[in-house]
PDBQT receptor file of N, H, CA, C and O in Angstrom, charges set to zero:
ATOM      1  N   UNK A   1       0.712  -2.838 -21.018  1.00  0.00    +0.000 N 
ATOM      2  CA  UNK A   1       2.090  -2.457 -20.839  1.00  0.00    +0.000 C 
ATOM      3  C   UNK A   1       2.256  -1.678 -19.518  1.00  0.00    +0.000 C 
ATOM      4  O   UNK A   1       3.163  -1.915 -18.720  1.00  0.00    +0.000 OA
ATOM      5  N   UNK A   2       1.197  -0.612 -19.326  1.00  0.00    +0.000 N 
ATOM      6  H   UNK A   2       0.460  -0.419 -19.975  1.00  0.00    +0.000 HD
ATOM      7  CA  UNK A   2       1.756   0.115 -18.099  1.00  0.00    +0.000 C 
ATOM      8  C   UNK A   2       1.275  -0.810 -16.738  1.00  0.00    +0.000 C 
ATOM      9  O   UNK A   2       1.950  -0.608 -15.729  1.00  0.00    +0.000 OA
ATOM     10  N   UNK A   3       0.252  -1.726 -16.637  1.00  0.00    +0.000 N 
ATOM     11  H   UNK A   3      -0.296  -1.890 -17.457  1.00  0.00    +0.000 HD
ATOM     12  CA  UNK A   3       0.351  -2.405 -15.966  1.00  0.00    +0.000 C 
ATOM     13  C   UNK A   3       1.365  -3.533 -15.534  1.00  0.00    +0.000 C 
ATOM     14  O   UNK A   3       1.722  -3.835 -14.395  1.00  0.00    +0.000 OA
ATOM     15  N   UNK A   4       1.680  -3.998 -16.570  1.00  0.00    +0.000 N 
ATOM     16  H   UNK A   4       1.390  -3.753 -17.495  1.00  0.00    +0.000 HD
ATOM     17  CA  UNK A   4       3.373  -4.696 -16.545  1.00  0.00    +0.000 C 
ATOM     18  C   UNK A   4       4.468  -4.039 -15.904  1.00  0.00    +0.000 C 
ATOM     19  O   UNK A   4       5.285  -4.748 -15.318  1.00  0.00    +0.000 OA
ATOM     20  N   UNK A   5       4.637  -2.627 -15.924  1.00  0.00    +0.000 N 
ATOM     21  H   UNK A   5       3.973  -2.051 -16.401  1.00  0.00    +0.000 HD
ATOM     22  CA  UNK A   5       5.580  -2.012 -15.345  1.00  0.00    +0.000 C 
ATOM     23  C   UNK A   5       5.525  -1.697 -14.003  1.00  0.00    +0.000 C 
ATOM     24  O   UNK A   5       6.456  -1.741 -13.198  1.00  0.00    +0.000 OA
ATOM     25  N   UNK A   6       4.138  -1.310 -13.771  1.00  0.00    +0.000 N 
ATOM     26  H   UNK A   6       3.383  -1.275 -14.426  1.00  0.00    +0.000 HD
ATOM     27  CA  UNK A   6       3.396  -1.398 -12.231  1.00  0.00    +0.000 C 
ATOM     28  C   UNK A   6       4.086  -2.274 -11.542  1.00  0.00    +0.000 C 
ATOM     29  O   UNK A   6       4.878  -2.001 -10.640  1.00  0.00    +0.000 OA
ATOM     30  N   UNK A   7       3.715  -3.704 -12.079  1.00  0.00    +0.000 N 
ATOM     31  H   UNK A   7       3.071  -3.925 -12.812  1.00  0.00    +0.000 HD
ATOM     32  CA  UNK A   7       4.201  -5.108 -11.675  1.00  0.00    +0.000 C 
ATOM     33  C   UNK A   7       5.696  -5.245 -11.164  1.00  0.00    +0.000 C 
ATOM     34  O   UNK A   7       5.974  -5.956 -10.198  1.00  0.00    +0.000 OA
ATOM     35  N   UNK A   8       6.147  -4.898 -11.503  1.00  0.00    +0.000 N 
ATOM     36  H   UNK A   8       5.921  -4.320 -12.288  1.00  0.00    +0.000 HD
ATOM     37  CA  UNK A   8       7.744  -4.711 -11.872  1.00  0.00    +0.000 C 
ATOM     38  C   UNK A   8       8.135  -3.590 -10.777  1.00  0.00    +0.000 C 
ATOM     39  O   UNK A   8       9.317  -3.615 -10.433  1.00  0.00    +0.000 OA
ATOM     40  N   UNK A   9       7.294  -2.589 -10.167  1.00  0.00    +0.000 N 
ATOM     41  H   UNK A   9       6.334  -2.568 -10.446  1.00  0.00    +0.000 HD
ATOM     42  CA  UNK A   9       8.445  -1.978  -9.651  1.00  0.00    +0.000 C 
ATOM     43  C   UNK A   9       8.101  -2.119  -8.346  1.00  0.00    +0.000 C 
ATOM     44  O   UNK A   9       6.947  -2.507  -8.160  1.00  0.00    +0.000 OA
ATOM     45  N   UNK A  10       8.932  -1.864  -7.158  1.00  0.00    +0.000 N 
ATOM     46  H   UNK A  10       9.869  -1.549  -7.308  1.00  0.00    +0.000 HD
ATOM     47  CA  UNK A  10       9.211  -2.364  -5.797  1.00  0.00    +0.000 C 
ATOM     48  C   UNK A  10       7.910  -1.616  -5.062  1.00  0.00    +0.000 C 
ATOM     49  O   UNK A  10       7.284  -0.736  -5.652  1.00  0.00    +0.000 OA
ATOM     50  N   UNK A  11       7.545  -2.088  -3.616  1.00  0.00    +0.000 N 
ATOM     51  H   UNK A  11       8.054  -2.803  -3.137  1.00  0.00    +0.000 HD
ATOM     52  CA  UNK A  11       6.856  -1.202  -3.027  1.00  0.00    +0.000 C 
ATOM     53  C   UNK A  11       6.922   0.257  -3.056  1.00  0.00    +0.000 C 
ATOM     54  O   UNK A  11       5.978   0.977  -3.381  1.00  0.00    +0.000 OA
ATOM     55  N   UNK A  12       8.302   0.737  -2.632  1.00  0.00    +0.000 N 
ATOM     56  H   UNK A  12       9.068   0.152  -2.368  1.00  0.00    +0.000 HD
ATOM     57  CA  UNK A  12       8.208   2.042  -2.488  1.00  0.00    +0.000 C 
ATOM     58  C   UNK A  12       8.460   2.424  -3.811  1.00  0.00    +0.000 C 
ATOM     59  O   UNK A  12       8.117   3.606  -3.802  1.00  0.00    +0.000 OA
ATOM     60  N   UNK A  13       8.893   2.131  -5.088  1.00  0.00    +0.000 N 
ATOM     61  H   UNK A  13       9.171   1.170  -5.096  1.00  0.00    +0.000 HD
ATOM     62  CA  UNK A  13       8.614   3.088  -6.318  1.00  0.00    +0.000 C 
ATOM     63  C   UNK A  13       7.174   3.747  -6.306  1.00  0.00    +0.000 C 
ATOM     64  O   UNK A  13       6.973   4.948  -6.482  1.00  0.00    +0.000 OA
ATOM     65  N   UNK A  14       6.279   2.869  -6.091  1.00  0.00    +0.000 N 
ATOM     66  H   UNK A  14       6.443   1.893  -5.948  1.00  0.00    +0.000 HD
ATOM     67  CA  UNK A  14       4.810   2.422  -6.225  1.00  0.00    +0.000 C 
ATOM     68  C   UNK A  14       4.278   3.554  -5.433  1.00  0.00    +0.000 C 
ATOM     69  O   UNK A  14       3.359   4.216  -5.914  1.00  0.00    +0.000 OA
ATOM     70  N   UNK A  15       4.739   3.832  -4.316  1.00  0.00    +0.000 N 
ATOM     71  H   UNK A  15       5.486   3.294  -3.924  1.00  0.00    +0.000 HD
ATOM     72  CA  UNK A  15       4.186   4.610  -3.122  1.00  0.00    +0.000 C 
ATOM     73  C   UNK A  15       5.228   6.193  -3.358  1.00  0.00    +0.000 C 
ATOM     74  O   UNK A  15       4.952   7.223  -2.743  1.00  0.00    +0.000 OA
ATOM     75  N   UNK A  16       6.162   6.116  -4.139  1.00  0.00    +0.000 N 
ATOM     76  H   UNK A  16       6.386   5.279  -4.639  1.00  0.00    +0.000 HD
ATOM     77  CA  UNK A  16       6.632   7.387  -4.701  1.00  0.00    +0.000 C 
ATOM     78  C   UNK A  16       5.766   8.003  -5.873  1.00  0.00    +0.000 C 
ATOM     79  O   UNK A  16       5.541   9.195  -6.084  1.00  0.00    +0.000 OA
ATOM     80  N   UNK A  17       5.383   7.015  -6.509  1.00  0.00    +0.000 N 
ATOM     81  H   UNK A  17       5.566   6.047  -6.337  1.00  0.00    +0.000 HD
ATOM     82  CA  UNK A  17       4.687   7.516  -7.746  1.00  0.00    +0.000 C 
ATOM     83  C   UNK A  17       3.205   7.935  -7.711  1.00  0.00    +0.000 C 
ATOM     84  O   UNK A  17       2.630   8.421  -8.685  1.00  0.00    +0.000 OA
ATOM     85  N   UNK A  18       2.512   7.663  -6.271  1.00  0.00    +0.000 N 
ATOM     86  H   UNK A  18       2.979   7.268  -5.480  1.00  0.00    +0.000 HD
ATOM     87  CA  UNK A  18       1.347   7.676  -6.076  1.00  0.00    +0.000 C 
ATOM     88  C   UNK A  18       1.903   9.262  -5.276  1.00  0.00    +0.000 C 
ATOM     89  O   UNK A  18       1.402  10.302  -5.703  1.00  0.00    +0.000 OA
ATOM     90  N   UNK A  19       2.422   9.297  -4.702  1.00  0.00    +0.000 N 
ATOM     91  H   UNK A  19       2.829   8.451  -4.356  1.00  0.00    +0.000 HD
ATOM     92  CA  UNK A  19       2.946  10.719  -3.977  1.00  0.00    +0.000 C 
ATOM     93  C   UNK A  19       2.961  11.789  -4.993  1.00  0.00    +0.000 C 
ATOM     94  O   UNK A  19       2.577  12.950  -4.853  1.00  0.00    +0.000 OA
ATOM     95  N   UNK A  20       3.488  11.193  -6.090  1.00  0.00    +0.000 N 
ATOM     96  H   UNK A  20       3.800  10.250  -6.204  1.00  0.00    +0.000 HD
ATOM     97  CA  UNK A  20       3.544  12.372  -7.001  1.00  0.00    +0.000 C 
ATOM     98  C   UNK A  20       2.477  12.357  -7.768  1.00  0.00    +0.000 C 
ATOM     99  O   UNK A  20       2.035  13.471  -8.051  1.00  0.00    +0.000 OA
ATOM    100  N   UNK A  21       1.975  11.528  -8.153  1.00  0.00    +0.000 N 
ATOM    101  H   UNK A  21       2.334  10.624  -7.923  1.00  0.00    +0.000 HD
ATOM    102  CA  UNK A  21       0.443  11.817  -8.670  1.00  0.00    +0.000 C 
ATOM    103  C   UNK A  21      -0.453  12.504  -7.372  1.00  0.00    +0.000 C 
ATOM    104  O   UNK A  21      -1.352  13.262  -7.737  1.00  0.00    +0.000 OA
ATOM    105  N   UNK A  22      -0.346  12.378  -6.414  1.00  0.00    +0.000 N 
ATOM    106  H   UNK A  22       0.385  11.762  -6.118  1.00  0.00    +0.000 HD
ATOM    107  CA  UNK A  22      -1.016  13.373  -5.635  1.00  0.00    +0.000 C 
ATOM    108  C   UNK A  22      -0.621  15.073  -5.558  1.00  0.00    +0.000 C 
ATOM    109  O   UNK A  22      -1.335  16.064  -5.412  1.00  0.00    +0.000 OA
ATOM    110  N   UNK A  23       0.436  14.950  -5.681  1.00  0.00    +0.000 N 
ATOM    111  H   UNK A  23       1.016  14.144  -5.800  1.00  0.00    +0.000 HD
ATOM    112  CA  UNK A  23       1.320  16.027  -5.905  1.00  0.00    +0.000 C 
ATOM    113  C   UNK A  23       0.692  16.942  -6.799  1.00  0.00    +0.000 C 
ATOM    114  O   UNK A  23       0.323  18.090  -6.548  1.00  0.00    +0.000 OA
ATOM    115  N   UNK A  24       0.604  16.271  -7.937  1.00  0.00    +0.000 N 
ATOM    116  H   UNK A  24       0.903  15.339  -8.141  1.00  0.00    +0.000 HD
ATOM    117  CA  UNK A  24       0.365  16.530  -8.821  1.00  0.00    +0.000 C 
ATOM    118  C   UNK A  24      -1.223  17.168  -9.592  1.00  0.00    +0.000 C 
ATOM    119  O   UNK A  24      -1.491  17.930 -10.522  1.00  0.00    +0.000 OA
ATOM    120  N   UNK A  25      -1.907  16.456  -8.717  1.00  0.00    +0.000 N 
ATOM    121  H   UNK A  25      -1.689  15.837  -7.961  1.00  0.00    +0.000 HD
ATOM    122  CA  UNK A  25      -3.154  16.376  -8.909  1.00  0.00    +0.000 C 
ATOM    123  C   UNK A  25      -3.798  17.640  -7.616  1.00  0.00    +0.000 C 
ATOM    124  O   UNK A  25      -4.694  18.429  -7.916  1.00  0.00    +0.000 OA
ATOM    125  N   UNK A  26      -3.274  17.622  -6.484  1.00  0.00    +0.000 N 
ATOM    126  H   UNK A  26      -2.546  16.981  -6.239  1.00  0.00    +0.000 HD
ATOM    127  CA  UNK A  26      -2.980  19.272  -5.954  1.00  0.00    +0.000 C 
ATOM    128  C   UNK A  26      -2.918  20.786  -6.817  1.00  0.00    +0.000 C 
ATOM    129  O   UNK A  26      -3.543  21.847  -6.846  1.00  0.00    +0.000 OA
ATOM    130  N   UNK A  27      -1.599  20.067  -7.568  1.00  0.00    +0.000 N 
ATOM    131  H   UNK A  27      -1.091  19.206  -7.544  1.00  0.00    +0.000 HD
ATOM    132  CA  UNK A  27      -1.340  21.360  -8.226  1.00  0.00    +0.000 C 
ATOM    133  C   UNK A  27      -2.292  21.809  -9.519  1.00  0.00    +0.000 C 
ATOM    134  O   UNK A  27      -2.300  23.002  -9.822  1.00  0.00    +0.000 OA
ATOM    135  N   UNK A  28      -3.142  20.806 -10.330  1.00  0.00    +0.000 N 
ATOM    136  H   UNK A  28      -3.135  19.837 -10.084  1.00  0.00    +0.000 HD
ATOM    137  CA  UNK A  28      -3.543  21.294 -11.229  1.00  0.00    +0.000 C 
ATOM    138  C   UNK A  28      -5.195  21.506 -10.299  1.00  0.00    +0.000 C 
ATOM    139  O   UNK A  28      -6.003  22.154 -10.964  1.00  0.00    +0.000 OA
ATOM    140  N   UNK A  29      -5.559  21.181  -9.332  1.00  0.00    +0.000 N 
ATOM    141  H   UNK A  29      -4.902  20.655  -8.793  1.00  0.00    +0.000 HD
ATOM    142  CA  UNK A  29      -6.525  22.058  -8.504  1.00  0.00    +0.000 C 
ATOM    143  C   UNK A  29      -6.135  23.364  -7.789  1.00  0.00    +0.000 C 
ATOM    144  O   UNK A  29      -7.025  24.069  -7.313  1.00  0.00    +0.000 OA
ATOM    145  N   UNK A  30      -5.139  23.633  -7.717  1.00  0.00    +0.000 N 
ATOM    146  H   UNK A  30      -4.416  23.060  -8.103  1.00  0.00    +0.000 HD
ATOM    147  CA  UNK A  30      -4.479  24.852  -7.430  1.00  0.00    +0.000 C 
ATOM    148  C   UNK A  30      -4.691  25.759  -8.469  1.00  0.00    +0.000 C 
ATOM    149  O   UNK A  30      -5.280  26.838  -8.407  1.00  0.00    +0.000 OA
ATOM    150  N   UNK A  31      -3.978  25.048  -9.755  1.00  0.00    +0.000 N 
ATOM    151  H   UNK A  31      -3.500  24.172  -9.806  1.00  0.00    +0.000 HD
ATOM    152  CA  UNK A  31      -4.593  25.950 -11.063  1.00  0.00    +0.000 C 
ATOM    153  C   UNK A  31      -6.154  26.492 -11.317  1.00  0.00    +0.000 C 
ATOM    154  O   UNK A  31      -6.626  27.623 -11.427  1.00  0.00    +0.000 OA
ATOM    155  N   UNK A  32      -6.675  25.282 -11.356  1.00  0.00    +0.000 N 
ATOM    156  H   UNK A  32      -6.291  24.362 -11.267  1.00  0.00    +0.000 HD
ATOM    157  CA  UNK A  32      -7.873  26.184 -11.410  1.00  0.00    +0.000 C 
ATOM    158  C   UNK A  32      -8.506  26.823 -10.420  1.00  0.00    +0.000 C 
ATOM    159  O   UNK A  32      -9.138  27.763 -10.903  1.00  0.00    +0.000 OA
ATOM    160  N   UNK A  33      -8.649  26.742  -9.085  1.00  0.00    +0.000 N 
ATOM    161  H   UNK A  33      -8.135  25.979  -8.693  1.00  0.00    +0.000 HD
ATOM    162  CA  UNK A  33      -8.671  28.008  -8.582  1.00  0.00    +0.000 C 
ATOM    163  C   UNK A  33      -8.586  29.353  -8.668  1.00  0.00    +0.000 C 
ATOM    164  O   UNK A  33      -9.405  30.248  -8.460  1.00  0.00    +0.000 OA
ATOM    165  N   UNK A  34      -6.715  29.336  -9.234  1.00  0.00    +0.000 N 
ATOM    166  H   UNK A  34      -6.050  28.608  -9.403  1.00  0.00    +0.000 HD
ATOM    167  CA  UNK A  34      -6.230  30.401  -9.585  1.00  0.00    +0.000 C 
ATOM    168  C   UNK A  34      -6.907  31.045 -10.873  1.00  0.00    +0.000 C 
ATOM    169  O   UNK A  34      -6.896  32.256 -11.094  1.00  0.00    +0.000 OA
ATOM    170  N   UNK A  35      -7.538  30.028 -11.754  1.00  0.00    +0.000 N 
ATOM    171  H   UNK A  35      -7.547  29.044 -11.575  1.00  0.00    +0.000 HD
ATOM    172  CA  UNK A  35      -8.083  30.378 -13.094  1.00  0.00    +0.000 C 
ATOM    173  C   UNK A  35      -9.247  31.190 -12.752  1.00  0.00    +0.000 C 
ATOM    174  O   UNK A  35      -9.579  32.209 -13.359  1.00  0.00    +0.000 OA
ATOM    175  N   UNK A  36      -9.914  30.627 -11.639  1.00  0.00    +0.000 N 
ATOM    176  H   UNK A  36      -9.645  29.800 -11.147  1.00  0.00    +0.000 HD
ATOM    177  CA  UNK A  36     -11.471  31.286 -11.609  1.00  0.00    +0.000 C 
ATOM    178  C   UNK A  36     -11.367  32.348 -10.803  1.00  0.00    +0.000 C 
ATOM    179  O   UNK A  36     -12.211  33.239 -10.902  1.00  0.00    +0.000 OA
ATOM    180  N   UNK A  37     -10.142  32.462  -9.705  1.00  0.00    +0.000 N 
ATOM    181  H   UNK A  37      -9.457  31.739  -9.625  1.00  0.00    +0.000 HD
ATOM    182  CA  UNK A  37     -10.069  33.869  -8.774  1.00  0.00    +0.000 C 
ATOM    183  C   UNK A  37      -8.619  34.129  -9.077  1.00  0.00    +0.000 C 
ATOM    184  O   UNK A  37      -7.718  33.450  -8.585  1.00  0.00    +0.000 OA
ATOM    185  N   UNK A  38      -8.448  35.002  -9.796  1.00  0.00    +0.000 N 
ATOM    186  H   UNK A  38      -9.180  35.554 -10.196  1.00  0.00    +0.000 HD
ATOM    187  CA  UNK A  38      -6.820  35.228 -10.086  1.00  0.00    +0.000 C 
ATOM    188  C   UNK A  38      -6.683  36.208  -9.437  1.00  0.00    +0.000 C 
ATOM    189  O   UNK A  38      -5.488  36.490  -9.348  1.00  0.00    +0.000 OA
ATOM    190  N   UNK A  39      -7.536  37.117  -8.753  1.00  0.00    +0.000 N 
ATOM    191  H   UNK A  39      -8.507  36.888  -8.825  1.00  0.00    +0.000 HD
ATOM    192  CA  UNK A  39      -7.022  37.798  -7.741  1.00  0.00    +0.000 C 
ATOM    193  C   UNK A  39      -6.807  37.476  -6.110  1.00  0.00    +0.000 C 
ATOM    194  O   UNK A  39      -6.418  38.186  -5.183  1.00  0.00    +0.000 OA
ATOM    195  N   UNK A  40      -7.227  36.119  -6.183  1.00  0.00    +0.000 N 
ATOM    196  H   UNK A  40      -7.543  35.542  -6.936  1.00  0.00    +0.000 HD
ATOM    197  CA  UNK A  40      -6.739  35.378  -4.725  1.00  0.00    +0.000 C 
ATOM    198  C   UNK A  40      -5.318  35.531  -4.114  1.00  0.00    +0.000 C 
ATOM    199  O   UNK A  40      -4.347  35.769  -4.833  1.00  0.00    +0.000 OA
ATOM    200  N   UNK A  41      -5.226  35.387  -2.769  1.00  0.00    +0.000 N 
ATOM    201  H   UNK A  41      -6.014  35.194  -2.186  1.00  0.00    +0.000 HD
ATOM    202  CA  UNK A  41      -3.814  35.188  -2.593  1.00  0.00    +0.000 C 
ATOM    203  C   UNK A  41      -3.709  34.146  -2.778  1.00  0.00    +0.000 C 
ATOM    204  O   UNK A  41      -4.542  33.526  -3.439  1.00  0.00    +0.000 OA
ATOM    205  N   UNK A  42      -2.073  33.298  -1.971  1.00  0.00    +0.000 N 
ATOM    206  H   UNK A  42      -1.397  33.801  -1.434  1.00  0.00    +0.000 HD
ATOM    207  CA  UNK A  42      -1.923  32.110  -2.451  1.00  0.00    +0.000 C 
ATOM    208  C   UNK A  42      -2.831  31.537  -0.804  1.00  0.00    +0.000 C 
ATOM    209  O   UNK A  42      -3.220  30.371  -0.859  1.00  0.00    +0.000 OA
ATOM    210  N   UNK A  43      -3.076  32.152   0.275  1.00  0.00    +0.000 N 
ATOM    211  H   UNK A  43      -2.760  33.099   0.319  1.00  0.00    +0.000 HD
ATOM    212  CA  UNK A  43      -3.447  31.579   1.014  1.00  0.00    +0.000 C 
ATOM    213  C   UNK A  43      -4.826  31.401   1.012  1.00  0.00    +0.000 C 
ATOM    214  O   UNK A  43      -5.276  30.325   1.407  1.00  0.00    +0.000 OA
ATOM    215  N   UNK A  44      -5.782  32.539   0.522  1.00  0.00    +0.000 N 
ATOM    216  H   UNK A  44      -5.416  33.413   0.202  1.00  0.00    +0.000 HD
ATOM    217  CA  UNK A  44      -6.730  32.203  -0.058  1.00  0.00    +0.000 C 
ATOM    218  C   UNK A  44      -7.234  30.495  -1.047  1.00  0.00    +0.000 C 
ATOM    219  O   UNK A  44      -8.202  29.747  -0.912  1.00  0.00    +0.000 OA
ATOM    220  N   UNK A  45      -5.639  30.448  -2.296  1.00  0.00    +0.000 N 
ATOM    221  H   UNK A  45      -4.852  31.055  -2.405  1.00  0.00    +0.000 HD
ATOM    222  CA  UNK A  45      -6.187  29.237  -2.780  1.00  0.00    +0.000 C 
ATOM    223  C   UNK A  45      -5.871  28.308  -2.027  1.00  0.00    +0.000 C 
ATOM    224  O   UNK A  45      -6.543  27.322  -2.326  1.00  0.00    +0.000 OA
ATOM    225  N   UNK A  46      -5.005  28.054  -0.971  1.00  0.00    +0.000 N 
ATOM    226  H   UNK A  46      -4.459  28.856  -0.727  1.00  0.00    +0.000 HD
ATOM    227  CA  UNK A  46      -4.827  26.817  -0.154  1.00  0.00    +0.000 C 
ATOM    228  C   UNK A  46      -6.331  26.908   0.662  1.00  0.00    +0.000 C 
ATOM    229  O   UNK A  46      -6.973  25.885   0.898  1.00  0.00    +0.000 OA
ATOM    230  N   UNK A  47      -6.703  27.969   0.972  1.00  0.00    +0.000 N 
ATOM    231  H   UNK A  47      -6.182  28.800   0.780  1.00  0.00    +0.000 HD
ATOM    232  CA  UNK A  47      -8.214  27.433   2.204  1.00  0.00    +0.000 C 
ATOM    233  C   UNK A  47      -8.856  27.005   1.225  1.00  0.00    +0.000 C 
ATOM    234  O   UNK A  47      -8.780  25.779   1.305  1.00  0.00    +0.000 OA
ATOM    235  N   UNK A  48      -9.584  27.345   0.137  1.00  0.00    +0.000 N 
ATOM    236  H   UNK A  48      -9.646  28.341   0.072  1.00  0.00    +0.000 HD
ATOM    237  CA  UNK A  48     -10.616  26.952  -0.837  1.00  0.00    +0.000 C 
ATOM    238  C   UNK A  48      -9.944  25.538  -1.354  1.00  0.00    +0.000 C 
ATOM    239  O   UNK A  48     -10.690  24.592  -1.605  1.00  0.00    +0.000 OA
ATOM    240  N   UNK A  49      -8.347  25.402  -1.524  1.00  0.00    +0.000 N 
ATOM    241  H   UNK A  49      -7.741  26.171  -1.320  1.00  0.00    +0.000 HD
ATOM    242  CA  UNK A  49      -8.174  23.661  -1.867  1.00  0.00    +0.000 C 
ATOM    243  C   UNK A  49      -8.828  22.490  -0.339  1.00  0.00    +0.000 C 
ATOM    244  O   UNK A  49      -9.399  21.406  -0.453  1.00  0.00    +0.000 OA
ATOM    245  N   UNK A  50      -8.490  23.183   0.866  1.00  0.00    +0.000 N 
ATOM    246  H   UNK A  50      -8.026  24.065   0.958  1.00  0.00    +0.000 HD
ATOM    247  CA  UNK A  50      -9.019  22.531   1.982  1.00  0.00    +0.000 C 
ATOM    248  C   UNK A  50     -10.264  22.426   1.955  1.00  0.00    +0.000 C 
ATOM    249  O   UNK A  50     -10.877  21.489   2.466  1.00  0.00    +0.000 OA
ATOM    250  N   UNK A  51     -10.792  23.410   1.334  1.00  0.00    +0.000 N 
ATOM    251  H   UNK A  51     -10.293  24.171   0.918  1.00  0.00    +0.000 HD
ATOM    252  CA  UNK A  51     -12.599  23.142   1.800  1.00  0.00    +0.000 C 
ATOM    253  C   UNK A  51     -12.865  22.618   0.956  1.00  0.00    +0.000 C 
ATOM    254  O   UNK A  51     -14.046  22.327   1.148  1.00  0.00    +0.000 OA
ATOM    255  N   UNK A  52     -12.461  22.095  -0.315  1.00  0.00    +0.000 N 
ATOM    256  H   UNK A  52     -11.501  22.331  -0.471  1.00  0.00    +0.000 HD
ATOM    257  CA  UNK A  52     -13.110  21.355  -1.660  1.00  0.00    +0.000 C 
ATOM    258  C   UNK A  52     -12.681  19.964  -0.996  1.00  0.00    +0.000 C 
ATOM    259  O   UNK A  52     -13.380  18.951  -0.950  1.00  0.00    +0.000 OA
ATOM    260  N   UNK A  53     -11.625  20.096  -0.584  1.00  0.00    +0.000 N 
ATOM    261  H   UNK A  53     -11.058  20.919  -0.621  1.00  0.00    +0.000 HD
ATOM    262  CA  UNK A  53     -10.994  18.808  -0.792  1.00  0.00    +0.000 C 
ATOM    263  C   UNK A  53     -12.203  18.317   0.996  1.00  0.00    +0.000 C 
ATOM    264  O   UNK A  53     -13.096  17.491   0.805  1.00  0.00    +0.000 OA
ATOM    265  N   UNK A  54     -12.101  18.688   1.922  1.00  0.00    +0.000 N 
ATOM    266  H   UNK A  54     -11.376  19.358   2.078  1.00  0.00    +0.000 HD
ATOM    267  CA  UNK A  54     -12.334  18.227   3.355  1.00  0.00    +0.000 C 
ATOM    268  C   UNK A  54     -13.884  18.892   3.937  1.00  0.00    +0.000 C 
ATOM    269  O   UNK A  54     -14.560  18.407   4.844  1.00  0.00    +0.000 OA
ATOM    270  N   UNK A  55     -14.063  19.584   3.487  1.00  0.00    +0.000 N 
ATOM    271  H   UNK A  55     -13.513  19.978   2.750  1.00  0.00    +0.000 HD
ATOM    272  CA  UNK A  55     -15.828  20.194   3.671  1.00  0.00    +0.000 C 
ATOM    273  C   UNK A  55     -16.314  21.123   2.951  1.00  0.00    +0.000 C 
ATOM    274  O   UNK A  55     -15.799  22.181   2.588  1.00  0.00    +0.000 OA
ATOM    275  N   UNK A  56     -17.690  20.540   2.686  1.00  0.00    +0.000 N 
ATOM    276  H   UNK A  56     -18.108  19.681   2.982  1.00  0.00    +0.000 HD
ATOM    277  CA  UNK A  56     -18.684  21.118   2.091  1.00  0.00    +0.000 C 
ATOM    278  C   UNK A  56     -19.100  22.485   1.924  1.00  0.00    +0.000 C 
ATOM    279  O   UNK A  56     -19.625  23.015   0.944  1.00  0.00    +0.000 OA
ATOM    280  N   UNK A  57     -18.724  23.057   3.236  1.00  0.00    +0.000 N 
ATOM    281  H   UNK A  57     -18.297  22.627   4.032  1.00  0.00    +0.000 HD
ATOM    282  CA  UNK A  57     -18.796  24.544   3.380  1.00  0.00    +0.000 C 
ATOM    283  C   UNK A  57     -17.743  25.184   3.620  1.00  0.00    +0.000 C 
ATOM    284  O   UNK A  57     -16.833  24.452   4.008  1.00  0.00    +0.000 OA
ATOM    285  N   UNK A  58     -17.396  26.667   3.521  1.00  0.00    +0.000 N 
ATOM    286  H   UNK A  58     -18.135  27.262   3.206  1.00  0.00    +0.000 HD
ATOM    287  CA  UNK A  58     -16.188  27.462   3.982  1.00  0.00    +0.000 C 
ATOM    288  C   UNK A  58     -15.941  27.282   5.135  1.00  0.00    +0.000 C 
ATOM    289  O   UNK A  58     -16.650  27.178   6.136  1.00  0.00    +0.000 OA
ATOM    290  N   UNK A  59     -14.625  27.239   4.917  1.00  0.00    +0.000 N 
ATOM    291  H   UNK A  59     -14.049  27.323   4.104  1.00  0.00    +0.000 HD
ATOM    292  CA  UNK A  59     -13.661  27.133   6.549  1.00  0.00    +0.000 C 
ATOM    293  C   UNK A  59     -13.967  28.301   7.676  1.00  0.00    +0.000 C 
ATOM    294  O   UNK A  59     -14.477  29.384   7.387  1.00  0.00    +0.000 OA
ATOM    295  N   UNK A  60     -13.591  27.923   8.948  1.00  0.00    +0.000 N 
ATOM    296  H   UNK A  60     -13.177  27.043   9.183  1.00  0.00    +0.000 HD
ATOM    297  CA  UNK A  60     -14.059  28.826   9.797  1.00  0.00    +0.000 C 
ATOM    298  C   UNK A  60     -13.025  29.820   9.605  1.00  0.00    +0.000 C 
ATOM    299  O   UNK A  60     -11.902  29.622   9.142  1.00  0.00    +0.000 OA
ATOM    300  N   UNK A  61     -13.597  31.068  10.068  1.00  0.00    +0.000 N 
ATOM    301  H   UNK A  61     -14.509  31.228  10.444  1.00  0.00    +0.000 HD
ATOM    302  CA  UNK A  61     -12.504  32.294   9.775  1.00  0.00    +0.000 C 
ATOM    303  C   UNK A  61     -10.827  31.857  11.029  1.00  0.00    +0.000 C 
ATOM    304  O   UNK A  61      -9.626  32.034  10.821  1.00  0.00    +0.000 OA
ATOM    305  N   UNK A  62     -11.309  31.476  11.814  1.00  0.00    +0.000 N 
ATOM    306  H   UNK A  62     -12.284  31.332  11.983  1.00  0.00    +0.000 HD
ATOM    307  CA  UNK A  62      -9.986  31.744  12.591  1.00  0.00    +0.000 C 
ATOM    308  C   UNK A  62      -8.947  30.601  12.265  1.00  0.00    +0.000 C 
ATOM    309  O   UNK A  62      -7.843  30.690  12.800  1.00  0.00    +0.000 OA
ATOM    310  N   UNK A  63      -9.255  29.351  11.287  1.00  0.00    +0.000 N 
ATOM    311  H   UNK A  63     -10.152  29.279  10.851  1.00  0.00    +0.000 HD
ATOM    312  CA  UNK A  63      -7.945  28.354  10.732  1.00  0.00    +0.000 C 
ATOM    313  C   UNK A  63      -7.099  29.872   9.718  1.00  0.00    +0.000 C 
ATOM    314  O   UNK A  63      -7.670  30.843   9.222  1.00  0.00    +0.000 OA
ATOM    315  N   UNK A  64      -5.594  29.527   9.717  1.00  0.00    +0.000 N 
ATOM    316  H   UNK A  64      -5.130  28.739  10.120  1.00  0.00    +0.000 HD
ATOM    317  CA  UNK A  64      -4.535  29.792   9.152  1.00  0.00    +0.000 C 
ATOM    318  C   UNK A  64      -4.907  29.671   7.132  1.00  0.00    +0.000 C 
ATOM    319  O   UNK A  64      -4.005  29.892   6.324  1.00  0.00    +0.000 OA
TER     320      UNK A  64
């Protein structure tokens, strides 16, 4: 069934819905972050989402 509906909807539904599953899938890695350092800032959890997500090791001190 949900593949049938896949089928069915236009390019860009397709490429909206993948946006928001990314979206989405951001935010519940955001959560846990926040779960394991709840005393982080929020800019803190955006560098640690960059370095999980884009390298292996911690970011250099002088990126934003």
């Amino acid at each position: 069934m949900q593949l049938e509906i896949l089928r069915r909807m236009t390019g860009g539904q397709r490429l909206k819905l993948a946006l928001e599953m990314t979206d989405l899938g951001r935010e519940f890695a955001r959560a846990g972050i926040r779960a394991r350092q709840p005393n982080w800032t929020e800019r803190q959890v955006s560098r640690e989402l960059l370095r999980i997500a884009f390298w292996p090791d911690p970011l250099p001190d002088g990126l934003p």
